[in-house]
C-alpha positions in Angstrom: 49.1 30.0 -10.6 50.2 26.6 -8.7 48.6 26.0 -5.8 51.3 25.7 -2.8 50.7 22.5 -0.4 52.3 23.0 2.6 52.9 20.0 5.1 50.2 18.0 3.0 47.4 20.2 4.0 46.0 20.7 0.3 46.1 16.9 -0.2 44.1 16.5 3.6 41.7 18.9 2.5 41.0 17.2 -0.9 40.9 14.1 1.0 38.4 15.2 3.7 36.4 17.2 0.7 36.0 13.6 -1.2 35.1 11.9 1.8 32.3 14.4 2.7 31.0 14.4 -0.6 30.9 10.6 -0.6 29.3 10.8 2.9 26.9 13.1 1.3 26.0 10.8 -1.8 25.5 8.2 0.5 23.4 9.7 2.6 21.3 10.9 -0.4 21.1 7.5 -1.6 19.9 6.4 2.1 16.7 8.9 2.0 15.6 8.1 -1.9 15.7 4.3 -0.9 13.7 5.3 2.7 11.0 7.6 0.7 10.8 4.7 -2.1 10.1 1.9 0.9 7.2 4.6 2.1 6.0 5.1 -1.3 5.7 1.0 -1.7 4.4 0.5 1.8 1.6 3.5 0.9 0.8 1.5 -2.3 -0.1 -1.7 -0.2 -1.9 0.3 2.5 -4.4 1.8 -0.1 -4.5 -1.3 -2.5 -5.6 -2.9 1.0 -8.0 -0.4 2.3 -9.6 -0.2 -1.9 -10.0 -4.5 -0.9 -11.9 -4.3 2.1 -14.2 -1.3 0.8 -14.7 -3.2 -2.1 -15.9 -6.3 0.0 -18.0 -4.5 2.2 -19.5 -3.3 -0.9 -19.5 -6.7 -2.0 -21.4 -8.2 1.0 -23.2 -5.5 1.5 -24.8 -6.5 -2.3 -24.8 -9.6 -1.1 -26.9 -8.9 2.5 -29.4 -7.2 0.3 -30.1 -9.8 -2.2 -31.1 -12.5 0.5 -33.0 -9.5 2.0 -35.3 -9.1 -0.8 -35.2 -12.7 -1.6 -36.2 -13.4 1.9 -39.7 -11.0 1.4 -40.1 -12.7 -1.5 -40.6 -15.8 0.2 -42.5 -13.6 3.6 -45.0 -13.2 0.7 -45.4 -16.3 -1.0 -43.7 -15.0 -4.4 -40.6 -17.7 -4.0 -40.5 -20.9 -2.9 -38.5 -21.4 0.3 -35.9 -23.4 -1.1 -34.8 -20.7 -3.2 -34.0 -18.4 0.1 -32.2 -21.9 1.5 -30.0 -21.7 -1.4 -29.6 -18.2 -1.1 -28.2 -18.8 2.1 -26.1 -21.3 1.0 -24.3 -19.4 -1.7 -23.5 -16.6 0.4 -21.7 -18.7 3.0 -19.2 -20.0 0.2 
């Protein structure tokens, strides 16, 4: 069986028929990049958010030792210089 073409339509509709399935492709390809950009900028947001847990942690740690460091001293057990210095280190 040949396939009859009259006036051109079977070429038109092949035509369209590529042109939709390119529009198709490309609109594929537009989503897969969009959901790969959300994927990345997911990625930073919880690399950022594990950062600042970790240095609240980190001064938290820190708040504590010049805590105990500074009843240390309340007591008499440590010089004061040792609670200056204290200080000083956790300002850097």
């Amino acid at each position: 069986m040949l396939p009859l073409e009259l006036g051109g339509r079977l070429s038109r509709a092949s035509w369209l028929l590529k042109r939709k399935s390119k529009f198709e492709s490309a609109k594929l390809q537009s989503r897969t990049l969009a959901c790969g950009e959300i994927r990345v900028k997911f990625g930073e947001a919880l690399a950022q958010a594990m950062k600042l847990s970790f240095t609240d942690e980190l001064v938290e740690a820190n708040q504590q030792s010049f805590n105990l460091i500074a009843a240390k001293v309340m007591e008499g057990a440590t010089p004061p210089l040792e609670q200056n210095m204290a200080s000083s280190n956790s300002i850097d």
